[in-house]
MIDOSE-1310 file (N, C-alpha, C; in nm, 2 decimals, decimal comma, always signed):
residues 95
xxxx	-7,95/+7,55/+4,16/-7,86/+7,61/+4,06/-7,83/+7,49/+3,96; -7,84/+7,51/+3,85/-7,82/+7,39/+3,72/-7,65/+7,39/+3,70; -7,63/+7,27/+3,73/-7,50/+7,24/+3,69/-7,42/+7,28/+3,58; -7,29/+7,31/+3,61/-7,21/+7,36/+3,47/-7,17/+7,30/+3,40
xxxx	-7,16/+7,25/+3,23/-7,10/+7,17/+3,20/-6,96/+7,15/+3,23; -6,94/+7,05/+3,17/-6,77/+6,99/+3,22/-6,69/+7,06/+3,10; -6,60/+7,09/+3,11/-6,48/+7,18/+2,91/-6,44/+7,06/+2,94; -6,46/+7,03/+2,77/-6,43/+6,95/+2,72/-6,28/+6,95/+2,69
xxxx	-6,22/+6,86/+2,73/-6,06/+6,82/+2,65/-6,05/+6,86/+2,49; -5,97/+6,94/+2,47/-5,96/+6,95/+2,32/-5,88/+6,81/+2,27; -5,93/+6,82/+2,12/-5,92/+6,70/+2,06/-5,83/+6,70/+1,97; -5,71/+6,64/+1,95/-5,55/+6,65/+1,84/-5,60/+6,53/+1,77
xxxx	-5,58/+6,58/+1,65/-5,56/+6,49/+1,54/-5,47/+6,38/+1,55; -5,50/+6,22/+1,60/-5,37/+6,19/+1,55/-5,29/+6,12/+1,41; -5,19/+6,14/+1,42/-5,07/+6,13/+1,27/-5,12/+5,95/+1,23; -5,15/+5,95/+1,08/-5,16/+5,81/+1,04/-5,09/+5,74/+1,02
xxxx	-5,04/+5,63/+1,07/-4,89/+5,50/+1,10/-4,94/+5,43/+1,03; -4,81/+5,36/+1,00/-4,85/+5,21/+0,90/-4,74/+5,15/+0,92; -4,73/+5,06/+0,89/-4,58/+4,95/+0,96/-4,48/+4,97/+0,85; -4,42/+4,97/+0,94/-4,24/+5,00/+0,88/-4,15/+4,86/+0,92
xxxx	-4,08/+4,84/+0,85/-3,95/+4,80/+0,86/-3,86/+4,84/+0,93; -3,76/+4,71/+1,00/-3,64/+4,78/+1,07/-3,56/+4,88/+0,99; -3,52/+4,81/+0,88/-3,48/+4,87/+0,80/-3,50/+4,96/+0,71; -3,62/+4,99/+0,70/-3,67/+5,13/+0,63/-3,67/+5,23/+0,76
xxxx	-3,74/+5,21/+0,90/-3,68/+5,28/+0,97/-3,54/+5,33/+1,00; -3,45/+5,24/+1,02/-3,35/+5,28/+1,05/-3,27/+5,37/+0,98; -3,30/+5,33/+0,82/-3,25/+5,44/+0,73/-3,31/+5,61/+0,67; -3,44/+5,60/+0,73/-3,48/+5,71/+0,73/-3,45/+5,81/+0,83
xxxx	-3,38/+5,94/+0,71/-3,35/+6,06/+0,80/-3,39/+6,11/+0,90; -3,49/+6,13/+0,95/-3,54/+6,13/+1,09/-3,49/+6,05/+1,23; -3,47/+5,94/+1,19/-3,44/+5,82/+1,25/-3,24/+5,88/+1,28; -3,24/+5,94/+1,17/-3,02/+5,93/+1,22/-3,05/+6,11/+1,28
xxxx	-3,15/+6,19/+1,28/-3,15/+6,31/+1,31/-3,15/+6,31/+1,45; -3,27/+6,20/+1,48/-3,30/+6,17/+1,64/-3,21/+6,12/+1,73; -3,13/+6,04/+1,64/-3,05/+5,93/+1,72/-2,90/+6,07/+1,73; -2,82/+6,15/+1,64/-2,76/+6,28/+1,67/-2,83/+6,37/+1,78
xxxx	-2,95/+6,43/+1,81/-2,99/+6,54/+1,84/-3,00/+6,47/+2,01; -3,02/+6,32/+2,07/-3,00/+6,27/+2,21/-2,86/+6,24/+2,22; -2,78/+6,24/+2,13/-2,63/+6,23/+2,13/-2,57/+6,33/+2,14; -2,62/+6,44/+2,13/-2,53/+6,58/+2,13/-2,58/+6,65/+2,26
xxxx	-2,69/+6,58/+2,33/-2,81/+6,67/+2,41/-2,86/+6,73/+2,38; -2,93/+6,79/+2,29/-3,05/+6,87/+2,25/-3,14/+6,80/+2,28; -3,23/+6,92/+2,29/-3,40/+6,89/+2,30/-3,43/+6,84/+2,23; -3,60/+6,81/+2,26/-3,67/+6,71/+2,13/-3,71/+6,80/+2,03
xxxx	-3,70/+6,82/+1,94/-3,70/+6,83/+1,82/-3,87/+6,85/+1,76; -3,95/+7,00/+1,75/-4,07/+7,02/+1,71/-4,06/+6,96/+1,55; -4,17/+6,97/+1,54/-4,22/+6,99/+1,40/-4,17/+6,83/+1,28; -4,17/+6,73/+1,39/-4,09/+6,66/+1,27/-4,23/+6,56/+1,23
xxxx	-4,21/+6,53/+1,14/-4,33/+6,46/+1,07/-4,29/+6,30/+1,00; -4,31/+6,19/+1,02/-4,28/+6,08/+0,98/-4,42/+5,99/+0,98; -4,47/+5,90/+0,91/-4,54/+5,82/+0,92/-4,46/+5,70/+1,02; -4,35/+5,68/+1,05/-4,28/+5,54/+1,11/-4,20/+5,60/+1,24
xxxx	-4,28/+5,74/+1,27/-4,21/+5,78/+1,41/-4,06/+5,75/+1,44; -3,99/+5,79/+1,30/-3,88/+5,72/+1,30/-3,75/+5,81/+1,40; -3,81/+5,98/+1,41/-3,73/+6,02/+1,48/-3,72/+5,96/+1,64; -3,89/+6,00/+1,66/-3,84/+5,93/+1,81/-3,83/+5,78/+1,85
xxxx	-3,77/+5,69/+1,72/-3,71/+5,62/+1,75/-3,58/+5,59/+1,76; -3,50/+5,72/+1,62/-3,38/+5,72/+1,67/-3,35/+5,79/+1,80; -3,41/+5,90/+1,86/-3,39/+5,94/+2,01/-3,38/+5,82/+2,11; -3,51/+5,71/+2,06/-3,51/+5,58/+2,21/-3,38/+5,49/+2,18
xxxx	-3,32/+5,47/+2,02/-3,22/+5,39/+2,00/-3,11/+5,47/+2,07; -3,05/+5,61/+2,06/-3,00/+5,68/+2,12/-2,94/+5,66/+2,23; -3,04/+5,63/+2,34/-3,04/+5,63/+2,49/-3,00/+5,50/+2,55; -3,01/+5,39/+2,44/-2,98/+5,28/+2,47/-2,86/+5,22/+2,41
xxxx	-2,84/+5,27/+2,32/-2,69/+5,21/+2,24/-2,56/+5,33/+2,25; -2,47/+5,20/+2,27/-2,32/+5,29/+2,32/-2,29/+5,42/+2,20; -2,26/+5,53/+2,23/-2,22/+5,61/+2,14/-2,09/+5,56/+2,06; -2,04/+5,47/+2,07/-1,92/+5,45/+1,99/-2,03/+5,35/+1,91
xxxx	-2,10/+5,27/+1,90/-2,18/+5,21/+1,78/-2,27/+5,32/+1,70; -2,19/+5,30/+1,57/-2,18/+5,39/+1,48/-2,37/+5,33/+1,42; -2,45/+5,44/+1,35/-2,57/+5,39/+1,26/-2,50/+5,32/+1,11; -2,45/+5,36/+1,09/-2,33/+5,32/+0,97/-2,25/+5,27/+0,92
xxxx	-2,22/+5,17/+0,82/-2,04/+5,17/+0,79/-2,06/+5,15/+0,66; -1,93/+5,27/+0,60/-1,97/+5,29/+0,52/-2,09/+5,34/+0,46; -2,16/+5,25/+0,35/-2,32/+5,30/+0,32/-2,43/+5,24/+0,34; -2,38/+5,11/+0,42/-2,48/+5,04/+0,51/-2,54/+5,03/+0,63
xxxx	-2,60/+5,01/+0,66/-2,65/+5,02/+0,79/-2,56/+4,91/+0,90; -2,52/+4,94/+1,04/-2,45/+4,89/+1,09/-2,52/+4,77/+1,12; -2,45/+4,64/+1,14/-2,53/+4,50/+1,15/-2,53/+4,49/+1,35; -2,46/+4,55/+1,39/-2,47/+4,54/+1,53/-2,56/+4,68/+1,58
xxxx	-2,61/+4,75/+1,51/-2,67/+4,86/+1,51/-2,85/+4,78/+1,54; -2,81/+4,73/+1,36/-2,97/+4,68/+1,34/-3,03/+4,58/+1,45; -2,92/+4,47/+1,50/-2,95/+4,37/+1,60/-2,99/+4,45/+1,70; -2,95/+4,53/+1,78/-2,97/+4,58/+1,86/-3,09/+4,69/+1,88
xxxx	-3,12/+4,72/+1,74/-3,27/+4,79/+1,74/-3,37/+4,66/+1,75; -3,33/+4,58/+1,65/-3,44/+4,45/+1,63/-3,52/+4,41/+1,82; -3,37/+4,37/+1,87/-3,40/+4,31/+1,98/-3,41/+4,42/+2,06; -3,47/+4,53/+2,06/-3,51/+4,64/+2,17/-3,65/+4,61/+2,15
xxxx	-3,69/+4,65/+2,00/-3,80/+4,62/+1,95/-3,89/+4,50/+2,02; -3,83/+4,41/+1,99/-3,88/+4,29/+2,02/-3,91/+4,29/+2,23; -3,84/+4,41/+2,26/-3,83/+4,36/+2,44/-3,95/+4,45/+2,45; -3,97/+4,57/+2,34/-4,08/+4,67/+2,42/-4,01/+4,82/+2,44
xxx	-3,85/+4,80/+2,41/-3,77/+4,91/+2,48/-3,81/+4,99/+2,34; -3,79/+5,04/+2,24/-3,88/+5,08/+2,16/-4,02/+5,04/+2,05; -4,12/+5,11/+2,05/-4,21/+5,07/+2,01/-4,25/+5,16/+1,85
């Protein structure tokens, strides 16, 4: 008896990345939707589209920073916010 082929794994497109900044990340809406939507408990969030995977980095910033450190103050981005993504960054805790 002739063997059966193997089914093949279907094959996903994947989304095209390019380097981002901390700071272009951090300020993109995705990025403060993600970082709200693991702060409130909600689920992950279909359909979001970013070239800088920014939401599910605000979800991983999320998980690791105290909810009383605000993304903001004022209209700047928080400076104990940014350190603290920088150096996640830098450990591997987000990628």
């Amino acid at each position: 008896m002739p063997k059966q082929p193997r089914p093949q794994p279907s094959r996903r497109e994947q989304v095209k990345t390019g380097i981002c900044s901390p700071m272009t990340i951090m300020k993109h809406p995705h990025f403060d939707r993600g970082l709200d939507d693991i702060r409130a408990g909600r689920a992950f969030a279909d359909h979001v589209n970013d070239n800088c995977w920014a939401y599910e980095r605000g979800r991983l910033f999320g998980a690791i920073a105290p909810r009383s450190m605000p993304l903001f103050v004022g209209k700047h981005l928080s400076p104990k916010a940014v350190r603290l993504f920088s150096t996640a960054t830098k450990l591997g805790l987000i990628r």
